[in-house]
C-alpha positions as CSV (number, residue, x, y, z in Angstrom):
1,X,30.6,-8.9,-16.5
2,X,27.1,-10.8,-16.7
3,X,24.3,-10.0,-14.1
4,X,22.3,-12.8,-12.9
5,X,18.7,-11.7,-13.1
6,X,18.3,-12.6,-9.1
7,X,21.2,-9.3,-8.8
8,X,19.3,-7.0,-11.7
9,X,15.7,-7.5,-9.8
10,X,17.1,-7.4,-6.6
11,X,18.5,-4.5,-7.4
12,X,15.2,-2.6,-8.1
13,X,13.8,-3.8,-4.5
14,X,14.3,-0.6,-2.4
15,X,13.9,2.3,-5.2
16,X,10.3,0.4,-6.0
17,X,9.2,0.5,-2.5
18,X,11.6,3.8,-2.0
19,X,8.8,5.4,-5.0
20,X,6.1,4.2,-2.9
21,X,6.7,5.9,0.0
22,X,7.5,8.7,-2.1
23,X,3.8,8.8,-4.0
24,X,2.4,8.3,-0.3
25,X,4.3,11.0,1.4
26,X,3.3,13.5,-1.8
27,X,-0.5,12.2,-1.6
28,X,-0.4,12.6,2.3
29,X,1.1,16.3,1.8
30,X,-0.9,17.0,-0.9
31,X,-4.6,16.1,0.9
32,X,-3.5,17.3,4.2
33,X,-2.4,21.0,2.5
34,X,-5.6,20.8,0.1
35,X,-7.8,23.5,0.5
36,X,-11.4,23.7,1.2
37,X,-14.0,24.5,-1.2
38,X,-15.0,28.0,-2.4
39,X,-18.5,28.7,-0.5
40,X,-20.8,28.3,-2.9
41,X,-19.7,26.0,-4.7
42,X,-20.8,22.1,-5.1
43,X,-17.5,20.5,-4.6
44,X,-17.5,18.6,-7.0
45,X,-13.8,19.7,-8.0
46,X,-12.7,19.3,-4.4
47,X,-14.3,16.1,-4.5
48,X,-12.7,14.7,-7.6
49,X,-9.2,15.6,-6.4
50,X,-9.8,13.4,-3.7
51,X,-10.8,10.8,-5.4
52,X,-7.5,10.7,-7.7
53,X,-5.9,11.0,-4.5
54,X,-7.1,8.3,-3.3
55,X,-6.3,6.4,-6.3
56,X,-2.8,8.1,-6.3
57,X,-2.4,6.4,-2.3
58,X,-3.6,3.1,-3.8
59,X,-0.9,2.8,-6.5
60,X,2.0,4.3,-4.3
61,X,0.5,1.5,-1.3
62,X,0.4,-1.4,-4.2
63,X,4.4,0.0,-5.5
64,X,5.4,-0.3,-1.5
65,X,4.2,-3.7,-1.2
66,X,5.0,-5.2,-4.9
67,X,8.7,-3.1,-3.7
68,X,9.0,-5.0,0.0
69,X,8.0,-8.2,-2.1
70,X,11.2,-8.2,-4.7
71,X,13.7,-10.5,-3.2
72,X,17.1,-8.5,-2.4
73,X,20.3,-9.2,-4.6
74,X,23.3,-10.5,-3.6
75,X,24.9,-7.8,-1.1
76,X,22.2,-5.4,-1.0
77,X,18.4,-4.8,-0.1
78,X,16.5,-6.0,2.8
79,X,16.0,-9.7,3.5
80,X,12.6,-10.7,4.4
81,X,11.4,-13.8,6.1
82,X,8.8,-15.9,4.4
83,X,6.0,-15.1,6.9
84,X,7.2,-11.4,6.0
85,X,6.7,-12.3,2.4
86,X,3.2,-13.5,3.0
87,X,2.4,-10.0,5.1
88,X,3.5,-8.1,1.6
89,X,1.6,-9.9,-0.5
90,X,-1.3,-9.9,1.4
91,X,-1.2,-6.1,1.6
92,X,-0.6,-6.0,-1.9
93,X,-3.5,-8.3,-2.6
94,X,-5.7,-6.4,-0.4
95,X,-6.5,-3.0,-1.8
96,X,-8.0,-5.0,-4.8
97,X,-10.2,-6.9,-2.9
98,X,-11.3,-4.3,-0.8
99,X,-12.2,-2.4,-3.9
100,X,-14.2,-5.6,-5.4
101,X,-15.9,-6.1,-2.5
102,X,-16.9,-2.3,-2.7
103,X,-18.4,-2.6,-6.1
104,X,-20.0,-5.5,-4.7
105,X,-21.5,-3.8,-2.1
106,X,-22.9,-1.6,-4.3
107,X,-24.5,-3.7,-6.5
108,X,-26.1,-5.7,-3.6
109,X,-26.3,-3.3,-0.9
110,X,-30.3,-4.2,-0.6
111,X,-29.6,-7.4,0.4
112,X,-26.1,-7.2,1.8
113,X,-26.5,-3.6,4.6
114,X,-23.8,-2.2,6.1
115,X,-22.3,-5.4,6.9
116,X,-20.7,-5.7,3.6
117,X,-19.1,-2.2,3.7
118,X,-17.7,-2.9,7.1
119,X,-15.9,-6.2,5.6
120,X,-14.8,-4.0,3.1
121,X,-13.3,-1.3,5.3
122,X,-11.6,-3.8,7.6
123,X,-9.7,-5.4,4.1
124,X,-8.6,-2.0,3.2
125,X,-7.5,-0.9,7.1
126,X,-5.6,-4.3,7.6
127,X,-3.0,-3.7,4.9
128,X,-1.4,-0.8,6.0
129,X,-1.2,-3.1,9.4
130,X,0.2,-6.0,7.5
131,X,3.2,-3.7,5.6
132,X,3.5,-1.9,9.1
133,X,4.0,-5.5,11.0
134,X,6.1,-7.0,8.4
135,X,8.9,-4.0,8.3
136,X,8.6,-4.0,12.3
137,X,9.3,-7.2,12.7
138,X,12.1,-7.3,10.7
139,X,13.7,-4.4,12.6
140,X,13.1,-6.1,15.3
141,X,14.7,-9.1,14.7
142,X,17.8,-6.8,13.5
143,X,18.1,-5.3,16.8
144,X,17.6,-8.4,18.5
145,X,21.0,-9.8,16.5
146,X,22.7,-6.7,17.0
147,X,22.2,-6.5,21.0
């Protein structure tokens, strides 16, 4: 029996976004549970671990998106609208700009203030909001049809 590819991608739409959740829920565990630095010491251990943390949250945040994006196959998976879509790819699109405009920041924070790094913060907050109101809206609209 031949597979179109539409059913073979499809079928990898909710374990990628499943392993996204996953990473999130083990980074969210894992800096919630992390201890405090030794007294005495400069943190710069502590501080590293957060920072691959972080890194860690933006991979398992870019496999949740990329994940929500894959259109279902026939029979299975979730079906998104198209203004859905656009919600997913602008949360996965997002975390990258939000990390180029912080490099640009830096590099121009003389002439740019804290203006920049507020732009910056607002990119990254708004994408958890866009994944957040695309998924909610889809529930919504399946308890609207099943009511």
């Amino acid at each position: 029996m031949r597979r179109s590819l539409r059913a073979v991608l499809g079928s990898l739409q909710l374990p990628v976004a499943g392993s996204g959740v996953a990473l999130l829920a083990f980074v969210w565990w894992t800096a919630v549970t992390m201890p405090p630095p030794p007294p005495g010491s400069d943190g710069f251990a502590h501080g590293l671990a957060g920072f691959f943390l972080l890194v860690f949250g933006v991979v398992g945040f870019a496999l949740l998106a990329s994940g929500l994006l894959i259109p279902p196959g026939p029979g299975y998976g979730v079906r998104f609208t198209r203004r859905q879509r656009w919600l997913f790819a602008y949360a996965l699109v997002a975390p990258a700009l939000a990390v180029g405009g912080f490099l640009a920041t830096v590099v121009l924070s003389a002439a740019l203030g804290g203006l920049a790094g507020s732009a910056v913060s607002l990119v990254a907050l708004t994408a958890p909001l866009a994944v957040l109101v695309g998924v909610g809206w889809r529930g919504a609209q399946v308890a609207a049809a099943r009511l």
